[in-house]
KERO-888347 format. One record per residue (C-alpha): x, y, z; residue in one letter; residue number from 1. Coordinates in Angstrom, 1 decimal. Example, Ala and Ser with C-alpha at 12.3 -4.5 7.8 and 13.67 -1.06 7.14 Angstrom:
2
+--------+--------+--------+------+-----+
:     px :     py :     pz : rest :  nr :
+--------+--------+--------+------+-----+
:   12.3 :   -4.5 :    7.8 :    A :   1 :
:   13.7 :   -1.1 :    7.1 :    S :   2 :
+--------+--------+--------+------+-----+
***
This chain:
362
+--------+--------+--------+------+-----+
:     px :     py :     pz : rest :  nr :
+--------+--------+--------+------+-----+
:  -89.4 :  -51.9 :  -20.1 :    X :   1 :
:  -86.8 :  -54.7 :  -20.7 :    X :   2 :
:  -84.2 :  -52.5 :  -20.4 :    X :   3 :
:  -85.2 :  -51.2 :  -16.8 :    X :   4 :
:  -85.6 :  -54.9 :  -16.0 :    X :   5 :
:  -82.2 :  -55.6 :  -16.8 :    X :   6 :
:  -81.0 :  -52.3 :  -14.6 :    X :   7 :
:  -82.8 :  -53.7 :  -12.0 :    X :   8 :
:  -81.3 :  -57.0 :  -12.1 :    X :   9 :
:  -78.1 :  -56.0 :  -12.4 :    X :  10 :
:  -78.7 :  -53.2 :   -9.3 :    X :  11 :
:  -79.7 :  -56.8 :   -7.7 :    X :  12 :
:  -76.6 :  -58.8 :   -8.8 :    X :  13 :
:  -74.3 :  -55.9 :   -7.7 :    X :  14 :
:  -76.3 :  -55.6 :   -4.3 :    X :  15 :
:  -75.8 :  -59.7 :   -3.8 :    X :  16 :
:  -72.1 :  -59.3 :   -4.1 :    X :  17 :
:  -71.6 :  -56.2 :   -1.2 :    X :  18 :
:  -73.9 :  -58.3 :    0.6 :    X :  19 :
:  -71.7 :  -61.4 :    0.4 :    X :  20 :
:  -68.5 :  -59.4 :    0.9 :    X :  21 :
:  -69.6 :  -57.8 :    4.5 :    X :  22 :
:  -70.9 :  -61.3 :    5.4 :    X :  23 :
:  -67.3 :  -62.1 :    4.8 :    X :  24 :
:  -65.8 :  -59.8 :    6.7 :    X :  25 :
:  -69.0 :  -60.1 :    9.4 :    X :  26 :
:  -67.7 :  -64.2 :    9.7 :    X :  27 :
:  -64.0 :  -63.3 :   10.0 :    X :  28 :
:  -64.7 :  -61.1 :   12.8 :    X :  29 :
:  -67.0 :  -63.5 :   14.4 :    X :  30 :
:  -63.6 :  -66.0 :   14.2 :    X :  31 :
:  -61.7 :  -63.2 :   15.9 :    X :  32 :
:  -64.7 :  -62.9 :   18.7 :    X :  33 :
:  -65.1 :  -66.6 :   18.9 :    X :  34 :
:  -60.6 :  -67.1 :   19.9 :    X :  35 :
:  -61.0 :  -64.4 :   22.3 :    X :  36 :
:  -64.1 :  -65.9 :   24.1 :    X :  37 :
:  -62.5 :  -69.3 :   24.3 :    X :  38 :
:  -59.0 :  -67.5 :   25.4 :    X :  39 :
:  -61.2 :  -65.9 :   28.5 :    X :  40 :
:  -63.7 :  -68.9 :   28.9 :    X :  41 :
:  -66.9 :  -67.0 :   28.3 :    X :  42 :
:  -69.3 :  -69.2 :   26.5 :    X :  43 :
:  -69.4 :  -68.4 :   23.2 :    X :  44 :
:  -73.4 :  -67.9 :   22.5 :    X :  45 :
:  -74.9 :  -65.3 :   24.7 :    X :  46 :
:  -78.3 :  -65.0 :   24.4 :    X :  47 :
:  -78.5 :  -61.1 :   25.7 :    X :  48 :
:  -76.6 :  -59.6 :   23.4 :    X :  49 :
:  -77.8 :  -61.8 :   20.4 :    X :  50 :
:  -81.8 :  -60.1 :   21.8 :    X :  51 :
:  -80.4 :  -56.4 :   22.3 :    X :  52 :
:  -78.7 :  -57.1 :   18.5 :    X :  53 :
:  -82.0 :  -57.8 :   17.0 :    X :  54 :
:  -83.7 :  -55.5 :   19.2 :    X :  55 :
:  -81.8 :  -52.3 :   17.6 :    X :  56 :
:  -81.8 :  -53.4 :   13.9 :    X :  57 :
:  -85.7 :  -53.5 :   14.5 :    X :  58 :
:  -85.9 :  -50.1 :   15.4 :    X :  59 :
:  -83.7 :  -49.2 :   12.9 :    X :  60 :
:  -85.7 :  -50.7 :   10.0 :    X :  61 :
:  -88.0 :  -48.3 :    7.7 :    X :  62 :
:  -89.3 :  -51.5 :    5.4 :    X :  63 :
:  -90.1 :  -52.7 :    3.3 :    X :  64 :
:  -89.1 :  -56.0 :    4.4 :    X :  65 :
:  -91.3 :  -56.4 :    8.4 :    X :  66 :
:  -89.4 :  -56.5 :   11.3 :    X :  67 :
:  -90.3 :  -60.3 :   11.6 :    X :  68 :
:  -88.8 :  -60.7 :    8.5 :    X :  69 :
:  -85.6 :  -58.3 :    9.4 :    X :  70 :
:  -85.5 :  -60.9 :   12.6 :    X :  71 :
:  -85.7 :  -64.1 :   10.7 :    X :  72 :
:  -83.0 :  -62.9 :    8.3 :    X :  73 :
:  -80.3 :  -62.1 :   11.3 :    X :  74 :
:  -81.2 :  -64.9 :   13.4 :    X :  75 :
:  -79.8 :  -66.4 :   10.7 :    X :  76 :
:  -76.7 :  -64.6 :   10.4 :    X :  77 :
:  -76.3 :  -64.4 :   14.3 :    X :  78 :
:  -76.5 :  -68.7 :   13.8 :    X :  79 :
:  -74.3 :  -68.8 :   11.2 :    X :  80 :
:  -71.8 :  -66.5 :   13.1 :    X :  81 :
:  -71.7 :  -68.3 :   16.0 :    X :  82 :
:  -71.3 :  -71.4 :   14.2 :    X :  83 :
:  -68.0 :  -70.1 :   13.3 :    X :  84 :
:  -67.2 :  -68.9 :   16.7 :    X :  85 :
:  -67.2 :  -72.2 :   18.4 :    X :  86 :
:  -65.0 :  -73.5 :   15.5 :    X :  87 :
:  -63.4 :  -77.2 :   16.3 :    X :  88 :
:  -63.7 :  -76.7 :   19.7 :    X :  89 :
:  -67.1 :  -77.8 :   19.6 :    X :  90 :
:  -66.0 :  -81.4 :   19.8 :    X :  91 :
:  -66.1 :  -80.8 :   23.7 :    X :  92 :
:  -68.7 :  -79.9 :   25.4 :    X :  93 :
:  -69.0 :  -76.6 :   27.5 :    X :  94 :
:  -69.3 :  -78.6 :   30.4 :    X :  95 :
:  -65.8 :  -80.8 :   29.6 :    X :  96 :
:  -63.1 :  -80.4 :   31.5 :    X :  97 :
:  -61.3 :  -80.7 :   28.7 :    X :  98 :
:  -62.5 :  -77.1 :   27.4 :    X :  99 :
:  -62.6 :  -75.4 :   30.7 :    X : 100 :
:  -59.5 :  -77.5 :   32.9 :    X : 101 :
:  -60.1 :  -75.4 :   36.0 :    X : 102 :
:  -63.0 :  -75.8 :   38.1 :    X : 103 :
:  -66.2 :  -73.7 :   38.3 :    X : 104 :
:  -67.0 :  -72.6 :   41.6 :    X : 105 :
:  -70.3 :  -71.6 :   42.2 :    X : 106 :
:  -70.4 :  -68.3 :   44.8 :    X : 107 :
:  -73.3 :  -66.8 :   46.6 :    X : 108 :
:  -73.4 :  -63.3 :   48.1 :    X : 109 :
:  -74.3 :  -64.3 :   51.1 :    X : 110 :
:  -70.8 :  -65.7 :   51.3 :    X : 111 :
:  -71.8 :  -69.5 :   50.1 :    X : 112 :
:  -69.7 :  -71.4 :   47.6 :    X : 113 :
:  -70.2 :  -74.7 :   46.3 :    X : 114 :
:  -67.2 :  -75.9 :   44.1 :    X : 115 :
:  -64.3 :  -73.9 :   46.2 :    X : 116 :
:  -62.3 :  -77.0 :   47.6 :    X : 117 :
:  -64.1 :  -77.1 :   50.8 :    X : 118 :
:  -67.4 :  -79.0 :   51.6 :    X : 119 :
:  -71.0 :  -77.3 :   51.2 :    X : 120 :
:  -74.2 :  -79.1 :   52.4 :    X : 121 :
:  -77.6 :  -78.7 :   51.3 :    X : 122 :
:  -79.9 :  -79.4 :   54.5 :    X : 123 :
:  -84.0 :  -78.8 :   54.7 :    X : 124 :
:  -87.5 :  -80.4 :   54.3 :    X : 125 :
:  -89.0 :  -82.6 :   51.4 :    X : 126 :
:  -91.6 :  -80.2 :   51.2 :    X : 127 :
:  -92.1 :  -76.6 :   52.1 :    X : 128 :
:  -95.5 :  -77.4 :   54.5 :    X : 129 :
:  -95.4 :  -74.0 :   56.7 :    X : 130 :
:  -93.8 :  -71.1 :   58.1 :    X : 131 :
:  -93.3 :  -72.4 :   61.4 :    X : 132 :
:  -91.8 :  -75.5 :   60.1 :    X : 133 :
:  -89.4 :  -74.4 :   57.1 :    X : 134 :
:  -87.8 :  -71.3 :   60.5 :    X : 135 :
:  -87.2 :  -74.6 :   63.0 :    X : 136 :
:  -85.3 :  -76.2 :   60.9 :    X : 137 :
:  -83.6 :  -72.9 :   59.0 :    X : 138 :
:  -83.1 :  -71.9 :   62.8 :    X : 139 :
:  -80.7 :  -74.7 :   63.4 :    X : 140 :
:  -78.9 :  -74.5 :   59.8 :    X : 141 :
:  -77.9 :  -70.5 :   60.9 :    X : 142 :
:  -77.0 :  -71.9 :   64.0 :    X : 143 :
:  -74.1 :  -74.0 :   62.7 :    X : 144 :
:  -73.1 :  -71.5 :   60.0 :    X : 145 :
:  -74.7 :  -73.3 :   57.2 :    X : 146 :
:  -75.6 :  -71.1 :   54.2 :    X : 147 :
:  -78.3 :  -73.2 :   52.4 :    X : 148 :
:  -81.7 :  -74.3 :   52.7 :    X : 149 :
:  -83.6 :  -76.7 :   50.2 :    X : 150 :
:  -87.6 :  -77.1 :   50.2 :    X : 151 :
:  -90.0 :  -78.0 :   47.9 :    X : 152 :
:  -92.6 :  -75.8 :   46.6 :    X : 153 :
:  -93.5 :  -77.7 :   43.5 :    X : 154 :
:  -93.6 :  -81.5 :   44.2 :    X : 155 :
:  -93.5 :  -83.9 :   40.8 :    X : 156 :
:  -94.9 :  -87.4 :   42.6 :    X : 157 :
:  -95.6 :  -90.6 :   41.2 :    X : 158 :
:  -99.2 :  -90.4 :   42.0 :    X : 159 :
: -101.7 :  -87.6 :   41.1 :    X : 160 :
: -103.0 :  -87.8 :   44.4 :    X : 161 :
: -100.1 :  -87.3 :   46.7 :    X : 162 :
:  -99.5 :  -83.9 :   48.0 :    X : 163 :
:  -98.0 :  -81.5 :   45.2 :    X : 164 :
:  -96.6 :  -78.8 :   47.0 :    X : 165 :
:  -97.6 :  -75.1 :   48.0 :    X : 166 :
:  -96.4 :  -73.7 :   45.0 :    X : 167 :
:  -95.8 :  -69.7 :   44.8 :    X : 168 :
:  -97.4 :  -69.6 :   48.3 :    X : 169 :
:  -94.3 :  -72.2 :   49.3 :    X : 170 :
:  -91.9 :  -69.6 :   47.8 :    X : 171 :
:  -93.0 :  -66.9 :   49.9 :    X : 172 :
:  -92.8 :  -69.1 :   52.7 :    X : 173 :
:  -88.8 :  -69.8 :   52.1 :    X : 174 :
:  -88.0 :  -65.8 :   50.8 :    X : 175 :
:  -89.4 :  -65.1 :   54.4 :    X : 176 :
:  -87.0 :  -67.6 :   55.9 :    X : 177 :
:  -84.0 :  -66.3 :   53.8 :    X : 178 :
:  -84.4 :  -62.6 :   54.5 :    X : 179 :
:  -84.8 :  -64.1 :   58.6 :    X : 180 :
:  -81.9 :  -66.3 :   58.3 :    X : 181 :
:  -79.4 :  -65.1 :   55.3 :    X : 182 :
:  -79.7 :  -68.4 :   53.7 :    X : 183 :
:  -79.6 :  -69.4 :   50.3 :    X : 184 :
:  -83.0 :  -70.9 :   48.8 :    X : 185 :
:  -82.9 :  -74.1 :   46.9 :    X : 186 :
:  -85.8 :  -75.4 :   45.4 :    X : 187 :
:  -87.4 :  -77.3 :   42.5 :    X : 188 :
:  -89.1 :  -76.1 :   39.0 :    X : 189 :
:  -91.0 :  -78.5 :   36.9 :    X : 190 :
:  -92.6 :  -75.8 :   34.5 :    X : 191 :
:  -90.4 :  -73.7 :   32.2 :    X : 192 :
:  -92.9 :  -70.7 :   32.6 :    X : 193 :
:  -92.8 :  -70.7 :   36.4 :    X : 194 :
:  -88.7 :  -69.4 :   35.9 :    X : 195 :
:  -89.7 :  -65.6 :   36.2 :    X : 196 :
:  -91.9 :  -65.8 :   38.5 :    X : 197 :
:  -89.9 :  -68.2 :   41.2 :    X : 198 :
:  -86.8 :  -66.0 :   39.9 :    X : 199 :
:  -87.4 :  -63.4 :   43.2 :    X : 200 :
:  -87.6 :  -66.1 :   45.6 :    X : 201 :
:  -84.9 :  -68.7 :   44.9 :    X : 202 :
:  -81.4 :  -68.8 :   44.5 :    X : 203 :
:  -81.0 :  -71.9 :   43.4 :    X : 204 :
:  -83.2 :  -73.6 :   40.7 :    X : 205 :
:  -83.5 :  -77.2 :   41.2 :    X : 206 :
:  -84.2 :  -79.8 :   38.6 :    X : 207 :
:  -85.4 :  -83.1 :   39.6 :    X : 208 :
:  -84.2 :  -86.5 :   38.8 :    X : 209 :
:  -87.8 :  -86.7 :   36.8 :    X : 210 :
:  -87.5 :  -83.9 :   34.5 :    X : 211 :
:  -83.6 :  -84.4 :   34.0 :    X : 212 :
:  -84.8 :  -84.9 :   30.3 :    X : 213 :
:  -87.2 :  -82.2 :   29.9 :    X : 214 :
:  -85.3 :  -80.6 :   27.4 :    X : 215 :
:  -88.1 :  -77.6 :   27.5 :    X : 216 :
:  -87.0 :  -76.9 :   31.2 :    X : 217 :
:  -83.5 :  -77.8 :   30.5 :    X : 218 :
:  -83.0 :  -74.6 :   28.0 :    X : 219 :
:  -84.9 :  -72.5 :   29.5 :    X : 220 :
:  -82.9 :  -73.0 :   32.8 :    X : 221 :
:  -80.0 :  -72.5 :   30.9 :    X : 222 :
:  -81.5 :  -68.6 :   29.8 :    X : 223 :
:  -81.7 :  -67.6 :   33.6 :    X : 224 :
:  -78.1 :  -66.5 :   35.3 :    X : 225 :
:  -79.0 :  -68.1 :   38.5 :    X : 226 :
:  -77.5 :  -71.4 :   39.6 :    X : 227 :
:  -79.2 :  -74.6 :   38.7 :    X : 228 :
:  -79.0 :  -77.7 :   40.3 :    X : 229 :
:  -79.2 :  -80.7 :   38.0 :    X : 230 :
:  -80.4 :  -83.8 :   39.6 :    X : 231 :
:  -79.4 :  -87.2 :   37.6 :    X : 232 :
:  -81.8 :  -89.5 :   35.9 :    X : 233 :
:  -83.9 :  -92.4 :   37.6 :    X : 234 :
:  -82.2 :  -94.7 :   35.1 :    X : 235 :
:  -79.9 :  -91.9 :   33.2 :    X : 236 :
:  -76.5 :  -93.0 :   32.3 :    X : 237 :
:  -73.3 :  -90.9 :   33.2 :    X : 238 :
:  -72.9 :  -89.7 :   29.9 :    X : 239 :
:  -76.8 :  -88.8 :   29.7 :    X : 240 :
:  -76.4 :  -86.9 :   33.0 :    X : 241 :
:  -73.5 :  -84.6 :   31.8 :    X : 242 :
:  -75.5 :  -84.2 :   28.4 :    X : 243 :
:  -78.4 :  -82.6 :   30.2 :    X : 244 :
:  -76.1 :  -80.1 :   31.8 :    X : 245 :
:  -74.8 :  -79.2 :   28.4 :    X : 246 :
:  -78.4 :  -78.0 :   27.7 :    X : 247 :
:  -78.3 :  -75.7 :   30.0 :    X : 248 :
:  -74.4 :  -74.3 :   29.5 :    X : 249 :
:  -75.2 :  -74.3 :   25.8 :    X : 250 :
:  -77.8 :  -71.7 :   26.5 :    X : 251 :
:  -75.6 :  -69.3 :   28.5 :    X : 252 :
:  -75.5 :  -70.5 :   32.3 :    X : 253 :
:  -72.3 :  -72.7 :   33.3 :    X : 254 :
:  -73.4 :  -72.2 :   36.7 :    X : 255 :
:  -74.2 :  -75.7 :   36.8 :    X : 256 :
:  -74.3 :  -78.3 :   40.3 :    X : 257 :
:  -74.6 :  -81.7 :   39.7 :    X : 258 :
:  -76.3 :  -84.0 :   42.1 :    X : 259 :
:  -76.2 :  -88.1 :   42.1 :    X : 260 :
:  -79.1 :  -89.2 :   43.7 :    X : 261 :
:  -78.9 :  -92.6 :   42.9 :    X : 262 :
:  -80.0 :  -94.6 :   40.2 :    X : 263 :
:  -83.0 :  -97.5 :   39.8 :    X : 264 :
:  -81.5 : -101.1 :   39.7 :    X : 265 :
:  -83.2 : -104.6 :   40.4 :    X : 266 :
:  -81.7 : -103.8 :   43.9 :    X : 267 :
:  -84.6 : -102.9 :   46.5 :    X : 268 :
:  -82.5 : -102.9 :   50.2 :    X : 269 :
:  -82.4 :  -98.7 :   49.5 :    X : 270 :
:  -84.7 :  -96.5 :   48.0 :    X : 271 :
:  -82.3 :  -96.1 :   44.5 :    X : 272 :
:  -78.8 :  -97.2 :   44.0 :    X : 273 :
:  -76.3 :  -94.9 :   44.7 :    X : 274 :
:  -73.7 :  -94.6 :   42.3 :    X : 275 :
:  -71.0 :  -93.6 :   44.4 :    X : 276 :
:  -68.3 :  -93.9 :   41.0 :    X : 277 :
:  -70.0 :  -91.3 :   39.4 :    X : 278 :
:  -69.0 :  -88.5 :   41.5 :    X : 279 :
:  -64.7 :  -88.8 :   40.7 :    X : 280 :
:  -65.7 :  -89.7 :   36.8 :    X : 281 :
:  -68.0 :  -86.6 :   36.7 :    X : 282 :
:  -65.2 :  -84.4 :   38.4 :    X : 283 :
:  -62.5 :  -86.0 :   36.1 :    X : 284 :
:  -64.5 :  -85.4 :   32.6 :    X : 285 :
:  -66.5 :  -82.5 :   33.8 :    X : 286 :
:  -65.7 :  -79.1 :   35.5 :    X : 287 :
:  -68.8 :  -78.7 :   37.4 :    X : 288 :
:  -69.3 :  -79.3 :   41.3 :    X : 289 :
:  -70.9 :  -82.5 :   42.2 :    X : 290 :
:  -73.3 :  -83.3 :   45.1 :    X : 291 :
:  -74.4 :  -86.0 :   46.4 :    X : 292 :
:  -78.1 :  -86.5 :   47.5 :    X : 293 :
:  -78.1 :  -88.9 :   50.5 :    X : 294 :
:  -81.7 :  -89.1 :   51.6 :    X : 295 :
:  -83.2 :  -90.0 :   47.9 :    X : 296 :
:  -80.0 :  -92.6 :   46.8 :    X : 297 :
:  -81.0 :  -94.3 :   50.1 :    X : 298 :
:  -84.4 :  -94.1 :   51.6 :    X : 299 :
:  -83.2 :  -94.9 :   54.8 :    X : 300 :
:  -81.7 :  -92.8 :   57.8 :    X : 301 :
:  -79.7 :  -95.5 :   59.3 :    X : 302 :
:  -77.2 :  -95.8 :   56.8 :    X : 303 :
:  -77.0 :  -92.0 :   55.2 :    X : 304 :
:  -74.0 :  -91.2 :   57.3 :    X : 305 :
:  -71.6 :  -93.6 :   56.0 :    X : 306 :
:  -72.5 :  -92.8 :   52.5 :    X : 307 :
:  -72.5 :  -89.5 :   53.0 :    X : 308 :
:  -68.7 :  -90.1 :   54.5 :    X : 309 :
:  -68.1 :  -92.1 :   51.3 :    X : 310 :
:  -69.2 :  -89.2 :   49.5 :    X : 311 :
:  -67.2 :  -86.8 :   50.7 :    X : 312 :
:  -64.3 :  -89.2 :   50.3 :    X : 313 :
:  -64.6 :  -90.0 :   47.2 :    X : 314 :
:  -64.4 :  -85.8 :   45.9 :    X : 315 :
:  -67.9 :  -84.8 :   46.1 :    X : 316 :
:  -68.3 :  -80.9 :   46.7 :    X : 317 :
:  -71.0 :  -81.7 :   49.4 :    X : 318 :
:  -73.7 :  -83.3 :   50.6 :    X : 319 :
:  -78.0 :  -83.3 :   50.4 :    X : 320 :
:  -79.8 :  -84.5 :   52.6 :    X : 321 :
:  -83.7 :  -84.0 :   54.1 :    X : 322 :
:  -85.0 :  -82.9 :   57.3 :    X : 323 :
:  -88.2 :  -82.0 :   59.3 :    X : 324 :
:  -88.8 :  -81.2 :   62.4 :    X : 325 :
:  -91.4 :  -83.4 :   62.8 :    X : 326 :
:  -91.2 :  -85.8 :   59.9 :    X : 327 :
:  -94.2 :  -88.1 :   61.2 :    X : 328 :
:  -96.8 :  -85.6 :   60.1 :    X : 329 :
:  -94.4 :  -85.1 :   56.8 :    X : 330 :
:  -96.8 :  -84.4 :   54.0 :    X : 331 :
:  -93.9 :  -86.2 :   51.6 :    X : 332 :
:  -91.1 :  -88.8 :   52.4 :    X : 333 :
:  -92.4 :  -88.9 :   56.2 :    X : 334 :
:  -89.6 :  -91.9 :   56.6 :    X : 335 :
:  -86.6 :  -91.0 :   55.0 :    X : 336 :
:  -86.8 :  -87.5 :   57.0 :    X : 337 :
:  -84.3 :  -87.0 :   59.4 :    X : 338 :
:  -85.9 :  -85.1 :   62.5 :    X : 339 :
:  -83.5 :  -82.3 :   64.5 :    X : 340 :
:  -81.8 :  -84.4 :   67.0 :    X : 341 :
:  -81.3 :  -87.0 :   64.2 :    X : 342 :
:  -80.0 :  -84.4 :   62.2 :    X : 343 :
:  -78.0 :  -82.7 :   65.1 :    X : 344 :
:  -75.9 :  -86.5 :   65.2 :    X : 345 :
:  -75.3 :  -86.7 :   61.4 :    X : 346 :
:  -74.2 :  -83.3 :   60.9 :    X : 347 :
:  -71.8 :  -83.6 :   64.6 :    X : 348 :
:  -70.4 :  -86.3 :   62.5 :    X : 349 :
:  -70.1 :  -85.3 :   59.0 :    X : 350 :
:  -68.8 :  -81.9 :   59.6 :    X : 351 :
:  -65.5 :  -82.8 :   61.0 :    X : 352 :
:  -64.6 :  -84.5 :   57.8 :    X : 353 :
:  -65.6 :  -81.9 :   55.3 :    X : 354 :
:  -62.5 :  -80.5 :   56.6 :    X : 355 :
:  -60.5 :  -83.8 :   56.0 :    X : 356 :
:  -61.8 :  -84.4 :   52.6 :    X : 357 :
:  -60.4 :  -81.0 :   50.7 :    X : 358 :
:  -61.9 :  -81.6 :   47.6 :    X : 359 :
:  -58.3 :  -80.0 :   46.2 :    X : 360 :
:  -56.4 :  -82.6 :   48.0 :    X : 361 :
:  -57.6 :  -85.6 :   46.3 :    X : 362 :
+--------+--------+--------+------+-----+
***
């Protein structure tokens, strides 16, 4: 009997030395992998493949270790692999310009871009509140070529008693008004499990200054492929801000916009602060497109023009701003709304300078 133990043993010891010599040679090809990602700018862990990996090697297994053992075991591998992968390089971020130098233009195939050297906007209601509403005001967008629409369907407020949005019903509402109008849907998701279903209606997932660190949300936005629009902190830093976005690259998606939205100070002559410097210090340490939200930094219609001139002079990719046809009977920020012929005199104004300010030229 001692002398099958020892066989076996030794069976074991010879078995742990294969097993470390085709880790070896597993790792060196994972360095291989890792140089060529980083030579074509594909982020290095990709979620998809690492599933359909794990996927197959479960089918594959006849025991007698379970297949949630089997998947424990490569995860591990798959980690340790794509440790080596990202190498040094790791000391930037995915989101640094100084990894990816060139900029990452966001496209849409309806013919909308956000990040190509010219000027996008992002117009629309607060709050998706009805059909009828959400077509007036995607009516006038189509009218002057615009390609997106925002809306809320899912409203985070401050109180538990304000109006919290339509939800999935809300959705519906704006895929009606995109397959009308060809316009791009842009719209805010506050739970991680409402990704897949939203994921037929919008084309752009919004995340609000509230839940910028909801790290949950965060990661999971990073697993979709759609575009996600990352709205900064009520009192996040710069360096917060572009730390968020690297959640959601480091899960797969770099199709990351940026919005500044403004900031809380002591200040109260405007709804936030608007931190106008962030825009040319997030498109000088980052690759991704900024925004600027014009309604929310300011809270007041009077002066959103000249900041949004100042944003688009300053190298933002475009602009955000609200409005409602009617925004008296608003069921959400009622006075920062801009109504149709208040929005027919900002945009007159504003659109001849998107063509001055050539976010390339500056």
């Amino acid at each position: 009997m001692a002398d099958e133990l020892e066989q076996h043993r030794e069976e074991i010891i010879k078995l742990n030395e294969q097993i470390l010599e085709l880790l070896t040679r597993r790792g060196e090809v994972a360095k291989k992998i890792g140089e060529v990602k980083r030579k074509q700018g594909i982020i290095v862990y990709d979620p998809k493949r690492e599933k359909e990996m794990l996927n197959t090697l479960i089918d594959q297994n006849k025991g007698p270790f379970s297949d949630s053992v089997i998947k424990q075991l490569f995860k591990e591998i798959f980690k340790a692999s794509t440790d080596l992968q990202k190498g040094d390089h790791e000391k930037h971020l995915y989101v640094s310009r100084k990894l990816k130098p060139e900029d990452t233009v966001v496209k849409f195939n309806n013919g909308g871009a956000i990040g190509d050297g010219k000027k996008s906007f992002i117009f629309g209601p607060c709050s998706v509140e009805s059909q009828e509403q959400v077509d007036k005001v995607a009516e006038n967008l189509a009218s002057k070529g615009e390609k997106f629409i925002r809306g809320g369907a899912f409203k985070p407020r401050t109180s538990p008693y304000d109006f919290q949005g339509l939800g999935e019903e809300g959705l519906k509402i704006l895929k009606k008004t995109k397959d009308k109008y060809d316009l791009n849907i842009v719209s805010e998701i506050v739970n991680p499990a409402d990704f897949e279903m939203a994921d037929k209606y919008v084309d752009v997932f919004q995340i609000g200054a509230r839940n910028m660190h909801n790290f949950e949300l965060l990661k999971e936005a990073g697993r979709t492929r759609k575009p996600i629009l990352l709205k900064r902190g009520l009192s996040a830093t710069i360096e917060e801000f572009i730390k968020a976005a690297e959640y959601i690259a480091s899960e797969g998606n770099n199709n990351i916009i940026l919005c500044e939205r403004g900031i809380r100070t002591y200040e109260n002559a405007t709804r936030n602060t608007l931190d106008i410097s962030a825009v040319p210090i997030l498109k000088q340490g980052t690759h991704l497109p900024v925004m600027v939200d014009v309604t929310h930094s300011t809270g007041r219609k009077d002066i959103m023009l000249p900041t949004a001139k100042a944003a688009l002079a300053v190298g933002a990719d475009g602009v955000m701003a609200e409005v409602h046809p009617d925004p008296s009977v608003a069921l959400s920020d009622s006075g920062q709304q801009m109504d149709l012929e208040e929005f027919d005199e900002f945009y007159n104004s504003l659109s001849p300078l998107s063509k001055k300010y050539n976010t390339n030229e500056l």
